[in-house]
N, C-alpha and C positions, 0 to 999 in steps of 0.2 A: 731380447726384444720384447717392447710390449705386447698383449696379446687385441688383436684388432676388436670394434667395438661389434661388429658382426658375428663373433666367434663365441659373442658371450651369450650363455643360456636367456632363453628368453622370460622366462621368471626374473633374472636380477637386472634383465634391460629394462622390466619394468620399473621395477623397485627405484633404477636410478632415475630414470624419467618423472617416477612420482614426484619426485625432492625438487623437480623443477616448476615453478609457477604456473598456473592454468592457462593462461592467456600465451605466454610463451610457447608452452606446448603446441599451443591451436594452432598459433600465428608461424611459428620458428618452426618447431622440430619436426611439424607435417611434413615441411618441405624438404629436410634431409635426404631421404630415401624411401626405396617404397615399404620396408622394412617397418621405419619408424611410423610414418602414414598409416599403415594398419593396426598398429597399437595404438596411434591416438587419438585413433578412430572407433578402435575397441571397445567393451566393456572391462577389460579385468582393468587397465592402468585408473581409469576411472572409481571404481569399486574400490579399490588401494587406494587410490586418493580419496576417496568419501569415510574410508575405514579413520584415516590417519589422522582426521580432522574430526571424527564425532559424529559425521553426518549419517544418520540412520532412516533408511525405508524398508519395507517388506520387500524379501525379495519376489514376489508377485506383482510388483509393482516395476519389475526389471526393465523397462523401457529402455528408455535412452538417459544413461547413466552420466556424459557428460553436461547433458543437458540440468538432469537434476544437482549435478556439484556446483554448477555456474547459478542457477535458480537459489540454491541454500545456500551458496556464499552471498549473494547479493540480497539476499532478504533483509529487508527495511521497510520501513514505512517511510513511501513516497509523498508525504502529505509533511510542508513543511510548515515549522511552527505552526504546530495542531493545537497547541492552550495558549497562546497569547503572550507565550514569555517573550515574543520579539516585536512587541506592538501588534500592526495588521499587515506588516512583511511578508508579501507573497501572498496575502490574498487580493483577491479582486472586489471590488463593492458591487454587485450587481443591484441591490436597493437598500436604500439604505432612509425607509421612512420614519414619521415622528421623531423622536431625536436621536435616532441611528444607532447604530453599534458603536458596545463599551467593553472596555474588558474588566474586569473584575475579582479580588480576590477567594478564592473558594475560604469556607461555604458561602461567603456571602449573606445578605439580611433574608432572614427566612428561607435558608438554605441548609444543603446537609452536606457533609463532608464526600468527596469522589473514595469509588472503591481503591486508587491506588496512591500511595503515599504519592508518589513523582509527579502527579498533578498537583499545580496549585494554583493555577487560574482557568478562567472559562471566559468566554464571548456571552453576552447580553444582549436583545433586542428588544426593538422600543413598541409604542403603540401602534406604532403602522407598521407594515410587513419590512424584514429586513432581513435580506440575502449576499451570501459571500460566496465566492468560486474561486477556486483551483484548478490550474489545468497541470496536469501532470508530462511531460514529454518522453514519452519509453526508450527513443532511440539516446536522449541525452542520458537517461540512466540507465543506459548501457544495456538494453534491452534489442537484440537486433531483430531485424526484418524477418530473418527466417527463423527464427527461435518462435516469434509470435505469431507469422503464418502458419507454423506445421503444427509445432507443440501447443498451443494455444496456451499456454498454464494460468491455471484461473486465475484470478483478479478478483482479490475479498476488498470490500468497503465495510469500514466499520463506524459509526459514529455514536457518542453519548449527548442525552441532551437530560435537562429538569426545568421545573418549574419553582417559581418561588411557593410556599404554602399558603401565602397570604392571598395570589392572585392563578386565575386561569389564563391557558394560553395554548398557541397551536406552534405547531411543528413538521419541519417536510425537509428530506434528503431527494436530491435527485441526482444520479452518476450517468455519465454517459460514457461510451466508448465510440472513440474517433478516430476516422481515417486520416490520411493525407491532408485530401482535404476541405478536415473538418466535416462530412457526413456522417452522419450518427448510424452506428453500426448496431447497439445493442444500447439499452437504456433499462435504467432500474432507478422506480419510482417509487418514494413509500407512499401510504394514504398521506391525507393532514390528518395526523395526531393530536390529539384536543384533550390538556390535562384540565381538569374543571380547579377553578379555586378551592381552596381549603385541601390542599392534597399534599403526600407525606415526602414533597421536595426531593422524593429520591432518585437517585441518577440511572437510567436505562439504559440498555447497548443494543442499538440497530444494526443487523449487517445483511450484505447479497453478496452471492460469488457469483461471477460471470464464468461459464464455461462454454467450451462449443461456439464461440461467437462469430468462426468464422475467420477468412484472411484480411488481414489489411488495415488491423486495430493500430494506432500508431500514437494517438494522445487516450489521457482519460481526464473527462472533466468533474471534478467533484463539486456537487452546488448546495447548500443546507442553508436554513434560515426559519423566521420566526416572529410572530409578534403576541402582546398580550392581546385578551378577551375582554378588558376594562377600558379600556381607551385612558387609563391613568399615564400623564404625564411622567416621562423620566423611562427609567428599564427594568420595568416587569414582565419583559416577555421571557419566551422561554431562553434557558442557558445551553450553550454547544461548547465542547471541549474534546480532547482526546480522539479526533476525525484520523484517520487510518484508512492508507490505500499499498495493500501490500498485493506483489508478485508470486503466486506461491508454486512450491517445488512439486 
């Protein structure tokens, strides 16, 4: 007779458990028994699965360990077509002055090459101000209700912007964190950033982590934008590229 699955040590009921998908776990094998319920409620099945996959934290950091295997599988950058390889797909115009946003090949005229090869295009603004936004939806990317009430896990923005070297021009990110609906729960504003003409076109990286923000975050909206300090026709204002909004573990 086979031996029942209750008889077997609880080390290799882990072990077997591991080999089963995450989500299944949650959803399916909770409900088995109560047996199964407290392992996969546990730390160690989690630890085993964060081992068996690469995922490494301090163990001083030992919190809630299902939480961070679900966080570091799903880490992404939530900011879609972030360099312009899919036209303005997925972004929003929120202004779009003098002759609007372009996109453009990097470096571009009077431009320098981005620090990472996989870039190869950037966004362009004109002589009048010209702003783009994203709203990101946490519950669509699979971010639940109480994952983001209790755990709060920060929430980095990152964006790069330059200027041409021939001309000046200003620059501004704003994120916001959003409830239900739509009140702004926490917001992160850079100054306007003012490259002055004649400047060495090189590309910068802004970022903010949102922590502690509190319950009830449910979108995030990312907005950046830009124009030149010449009022020259065409797009010399500053360049955006490479915008990132990731969930971290």
């Amino acid at each position: 007779a086979c031996p029942r699955m209750e008889s077997l040590p609880e080390a290799v009921l882990i072990r077997i458990l591991a080999s089963i998908p995450a989500v299944e776990l949650v959803l399916v094998c909770r409900l088995v028994c109560c047996q199964w319920k407290n392992l996969v409620d546990g730390a160690a099945l989690w630890i085993l699965k964060c081992q068996q996959e690469g995922l490494t934290r301090a163990e001083s950091d030992a919190e809630n360990w299902q939480n961070f295997y679900f966080l570091s599988k799903k880490r992404k950058n939530l900011i879609k077509n972030p360099c312009g390889e899919e036209d303005f797909e997925h972004w929003g115009e929120v202004e779009n002055g003098g002759d609007g946003w372009k996109i453009e090949e990097l470096p571009g005229d009077f431009g320098k090459e981005f620090p990472s090869e996989e870039v190869h295009k950037y966004f362009v603004t004109s002589y009048e101000w010209c702003r783009k936004a994203q709203v990101i939806d946490l519950r669509a990317e699979g971010y639940w209700e109480e994952l983001m009430d209790t755990t709060q896990p920060k929430i980095t923005v990152r964006d790069w912007y330059a200027g041409r070297s021939d001309a000046g021009c200003l620059y501004e990110l704003c994120v916001r964190l959003l409830s239900e609906n739509e009140d702004v729960l926490a917001e992160y504003k850079s100054e306007t950033v003012t490259i002055p003409q004649d400047n060495d076109a090189s590309w910068t990286e802004i970022s903010h982590t949102f922590s502690n923000y509190g319950p009830g975050v449910r979108f995030v909206c990312f907005e950046h934008g830009g124009q030149d300090t010449l009022f020259w026709k065409g797009w010399y204002g500053v360049r955006v590229t490479n915008s990132s909004v990731t969930v971290e573990p």
